[in-house]
N, C-alpha and C positions, 0 to 999 in steps of 0.2 A: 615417427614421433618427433614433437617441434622439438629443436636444440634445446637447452636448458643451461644455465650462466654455471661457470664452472671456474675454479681457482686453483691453478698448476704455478706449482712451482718454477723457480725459474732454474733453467735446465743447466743455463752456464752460472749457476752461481758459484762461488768457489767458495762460499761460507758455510757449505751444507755439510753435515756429519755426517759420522758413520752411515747412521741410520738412514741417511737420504732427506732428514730435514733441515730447511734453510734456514736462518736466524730470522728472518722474519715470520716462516712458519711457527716456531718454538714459541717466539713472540706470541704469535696469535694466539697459540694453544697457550700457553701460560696465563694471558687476558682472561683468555673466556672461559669458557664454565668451569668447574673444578673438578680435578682430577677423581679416578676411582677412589673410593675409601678402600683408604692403608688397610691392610692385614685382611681384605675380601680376596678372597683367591678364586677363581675359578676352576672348577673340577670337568673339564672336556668331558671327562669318560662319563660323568654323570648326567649331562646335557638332554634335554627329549627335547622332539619339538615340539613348537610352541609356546618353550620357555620364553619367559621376557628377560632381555637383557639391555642394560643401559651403556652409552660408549662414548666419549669424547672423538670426534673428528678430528683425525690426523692429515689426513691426505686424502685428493683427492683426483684422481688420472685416471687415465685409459677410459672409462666409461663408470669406473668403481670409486665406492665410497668408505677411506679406510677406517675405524674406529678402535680406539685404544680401549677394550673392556677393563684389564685392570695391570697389573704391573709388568705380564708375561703375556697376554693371549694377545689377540687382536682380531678382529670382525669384519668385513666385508658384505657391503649393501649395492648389490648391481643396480644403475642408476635408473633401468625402467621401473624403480620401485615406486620411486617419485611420480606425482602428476604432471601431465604434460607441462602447465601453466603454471610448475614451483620452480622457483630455484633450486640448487643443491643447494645443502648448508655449506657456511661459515667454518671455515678452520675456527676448532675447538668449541663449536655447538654441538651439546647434549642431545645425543638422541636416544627413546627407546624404539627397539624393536624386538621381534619374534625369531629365535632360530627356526634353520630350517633343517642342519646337521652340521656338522664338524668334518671337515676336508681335514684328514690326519693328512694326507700329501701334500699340503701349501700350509700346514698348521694353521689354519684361519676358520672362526666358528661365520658357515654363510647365514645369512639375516635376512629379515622382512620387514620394512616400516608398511607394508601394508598392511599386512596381516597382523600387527602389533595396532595400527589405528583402529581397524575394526574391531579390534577386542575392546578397545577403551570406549567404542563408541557404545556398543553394546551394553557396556558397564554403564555410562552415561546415561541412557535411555532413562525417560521418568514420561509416564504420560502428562500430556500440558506441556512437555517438551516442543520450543518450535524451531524449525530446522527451512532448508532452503532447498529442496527438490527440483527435478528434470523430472518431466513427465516420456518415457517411453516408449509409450505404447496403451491398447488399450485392451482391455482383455470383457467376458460376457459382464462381468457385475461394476464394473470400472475402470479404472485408470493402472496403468505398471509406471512407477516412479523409481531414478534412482538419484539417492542421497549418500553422497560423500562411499560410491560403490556400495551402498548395500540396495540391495530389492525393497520397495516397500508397495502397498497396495491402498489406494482409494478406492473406496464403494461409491459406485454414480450417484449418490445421493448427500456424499458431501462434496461434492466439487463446487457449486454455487448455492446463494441462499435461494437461490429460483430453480426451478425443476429444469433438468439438462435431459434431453431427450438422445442427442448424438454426441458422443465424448470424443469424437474424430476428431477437431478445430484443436483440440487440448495439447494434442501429439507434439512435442518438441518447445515448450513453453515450460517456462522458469515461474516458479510462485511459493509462498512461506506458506508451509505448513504445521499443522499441530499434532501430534502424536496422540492418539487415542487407545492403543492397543500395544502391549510388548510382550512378546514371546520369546524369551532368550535360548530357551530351549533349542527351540525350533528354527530361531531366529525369524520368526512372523513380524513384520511391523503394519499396521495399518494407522494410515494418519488422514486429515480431516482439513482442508482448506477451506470448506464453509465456516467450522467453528474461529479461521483467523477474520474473515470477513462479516461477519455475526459480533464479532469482540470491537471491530473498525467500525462497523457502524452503530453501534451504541456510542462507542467515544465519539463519533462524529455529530449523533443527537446530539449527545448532551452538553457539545460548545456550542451545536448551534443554538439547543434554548437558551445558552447562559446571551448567549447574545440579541436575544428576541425582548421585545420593549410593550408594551399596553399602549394602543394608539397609535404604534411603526404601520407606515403603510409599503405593503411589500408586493410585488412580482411572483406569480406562483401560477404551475401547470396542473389541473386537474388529472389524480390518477386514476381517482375509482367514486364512487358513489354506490348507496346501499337507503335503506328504511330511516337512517341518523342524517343521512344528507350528505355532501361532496369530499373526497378529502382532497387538497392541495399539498401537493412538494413545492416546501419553501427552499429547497438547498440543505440537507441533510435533516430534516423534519419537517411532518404533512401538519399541517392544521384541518380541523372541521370546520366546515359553514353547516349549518344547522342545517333540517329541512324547512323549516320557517324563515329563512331569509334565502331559503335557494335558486328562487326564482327572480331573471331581469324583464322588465318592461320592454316592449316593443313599441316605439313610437308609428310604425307604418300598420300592424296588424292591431296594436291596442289590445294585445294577448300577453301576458308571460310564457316566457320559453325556459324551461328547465336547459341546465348548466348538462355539455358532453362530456365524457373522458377526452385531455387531451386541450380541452379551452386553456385559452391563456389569458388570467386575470389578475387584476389588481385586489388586494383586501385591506384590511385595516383588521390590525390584533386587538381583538375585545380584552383574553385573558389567557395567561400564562400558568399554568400548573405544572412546576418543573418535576415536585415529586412523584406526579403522576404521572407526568409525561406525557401533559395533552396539551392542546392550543386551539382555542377557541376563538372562529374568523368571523369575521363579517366581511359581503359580497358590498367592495364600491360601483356604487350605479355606473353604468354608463362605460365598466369595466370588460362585458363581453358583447357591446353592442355588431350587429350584423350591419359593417360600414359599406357595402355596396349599395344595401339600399337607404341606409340614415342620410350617408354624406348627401345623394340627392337631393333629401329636403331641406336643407342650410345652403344660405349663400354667404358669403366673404361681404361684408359691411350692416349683413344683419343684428339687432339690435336686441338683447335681453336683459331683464333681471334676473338674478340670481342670487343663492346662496353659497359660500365660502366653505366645502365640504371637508377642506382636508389641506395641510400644504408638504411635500416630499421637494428634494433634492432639486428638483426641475422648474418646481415654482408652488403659483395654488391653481387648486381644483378647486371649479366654479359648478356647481351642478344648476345648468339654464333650464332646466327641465326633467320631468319625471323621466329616469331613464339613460338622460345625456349629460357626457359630462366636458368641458372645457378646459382649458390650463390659461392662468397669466403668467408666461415666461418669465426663468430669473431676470431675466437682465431686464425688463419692466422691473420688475417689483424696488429694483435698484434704483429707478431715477423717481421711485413715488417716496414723498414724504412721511406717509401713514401707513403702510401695507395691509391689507387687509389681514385680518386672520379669521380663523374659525367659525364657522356661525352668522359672520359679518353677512349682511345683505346689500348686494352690489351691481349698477346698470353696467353692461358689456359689450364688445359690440366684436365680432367675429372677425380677425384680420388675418387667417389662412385655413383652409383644412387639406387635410394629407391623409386621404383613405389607406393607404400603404400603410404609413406609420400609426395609424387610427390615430389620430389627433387633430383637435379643434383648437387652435390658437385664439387665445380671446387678450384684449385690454379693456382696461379703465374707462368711464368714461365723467 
């Protein structure tokens, strides 16, 4: 068991009374929590266990922790009672614990803070309750978790919001959970780490829409697609691309290729429906182009018109063509007088491409 911080008296003190306490133990005790209430006596011979009893810290040596129940008794909590990673208490911190029976031979009632914690916990229990779990082990339907020493059980079906086939990886992992079930009787607990992940990612929609704008052009990976068309994760929310705008032009086949799970694109937000919790995208051209084979046909001094599709963070998009599309760098757009915007139609002329980065660097001309 690791050491645990401990508070001895000092052995040569010459201030200490009768009783073995020093003036500055008295001190302490006198500061901190308040003494038993006057006129409660304690009846030893009346004691069961698993009484609760409350005690001010007196002392605290040898490995034991002494406590003052009321005017005449006194209690005794052996210090494995404690977790490895507590301190002991504080001369003259209040504690409750549990008897365990009464030593008529050292007159001292012996105690449990453990057994007194897990009574209060029990009492505390409320489902919706969330608490912070070790995963143990794993057993046929689930997870074996233990919280704050008591047993509790995960069904494999709330561990994630995705289907978990092997709950092995789980084994010895720390994670919040929600209490779904209390049997105090029996002391059954079963709790639910999908419903804390389920609660996280709603709160995490719903900054991401407050943050989402009509006309933001955004970065997004396709997850799935269906009969409605693509959906993209935007970073805590997917938008739709229709299936009427799902498809991009091929410059070398002169075909449209439907969008994979998995493509990385650019879109632009049509419309924002927070209460309903949709977001409605449109596909920018030239977003999922197949650049092994485009960047072949462009050369570096080549010459186009274009229209000004969009401008983000990096510069503007110039779309020179059905399908492809260009940027004119910030730091261009800085030393021009007029900067294009939107719509604008504009001669350009190609001064780097970067298959790697898919990118077409275009300027002014």
């Amino acid at each position: 068991m690791a050491a645990k911080s401990r508070q001895f008296p000092d052995e040569m003190d010459d201030s200490q009374d009768d009783i073995g306490m020093s003036d500055a133990d008295l001190e302490a005790l006198m500061g901190g929590a308040s003494a038993p209430s006057p006129g409660k006596t304690i009846d030893v011979d009346k004691l069961e266990p698993g009484d609760r009893l409350e005690g001010n810290v007196i002392d605290i040596r040898a490995g034991e922790v002494l406590l003052e129940l009321d005017g005449k008794h006194h209690g005794l909590i052996e210090e494995d009672e404690f977790e490895e990673d507590e301190e002991l208490p504080l001369l003259g911190t209040r504690i409750k614990a549990s008897v365990i029976r009464y030593d008529g031979a050292r007159d001292m009632v012996l105690l449990s803070v453990g057994k007194a914690r897990k009574e209060v916990f029990w009492e505390d229990l409320r489902p919706g309750s969330l608490l912070e779990a070790l995963v143990t082990g794993t057993n046929k339907g689930g997870l074996d978790l233990d919280i704050k020493g008591v047993r509790a059980f995960m069904p494999i079906s709330q561990i994630d919001i995705k289907r978990i086939e092997d709950a092995t990886p789980f084994v010895g992992k720390k994670f919040r959970v929600e209490v779904t079930q209390v049997d105090r009787e029996d002391q059954n607990l079963v709790v639910s780490r999908r419903a804390v992940l389920e609660k996280q990612a709603v709160e995490l929609k719903g900054n991401a829409l407050a943050r989402l704008s009509e006309g933001e052009l955004l970065k997004g990976t396709v997850v799935k697609t269906n009969n409605h068309g693509a959906f993209v994760d935007l970073g805590g929310v997917e938008g739709l691309i229709h299936q009427s705008k799902l498809h991009t032009w091929s410059r070398e086949t002169g075909q449209s290729a439907e969008l994979a799970v998995g493509a990385e694109v650019e879109v632009e937000i049509q419309r924002v429906d927070s209460e309903r919790e949709r977001v409605s995208l449109d596909l920018r051209r030239g977003s999922v182009l197949d650049w092994s084979a485009s960047a072949a046909n462009y050369e570096v001094g080549e010459e186009f018109t274009g229209w000004v599709s969009g401008k983000t963070a990096d510069g503007v998009h110039v779309a020179i063509e059905e399908g492809v599309e260009g940027i004119i760098p910030r730091a261009c757009l800085l030393e021009m007088k007029d900067p294009p915007v939107k719509g604008d139609i504009i001669r350009t002329c190609i001064t780097s491409i970067d298959p790697e980065k898919k990118l077409i660097e275009l300027k002014p001309l």
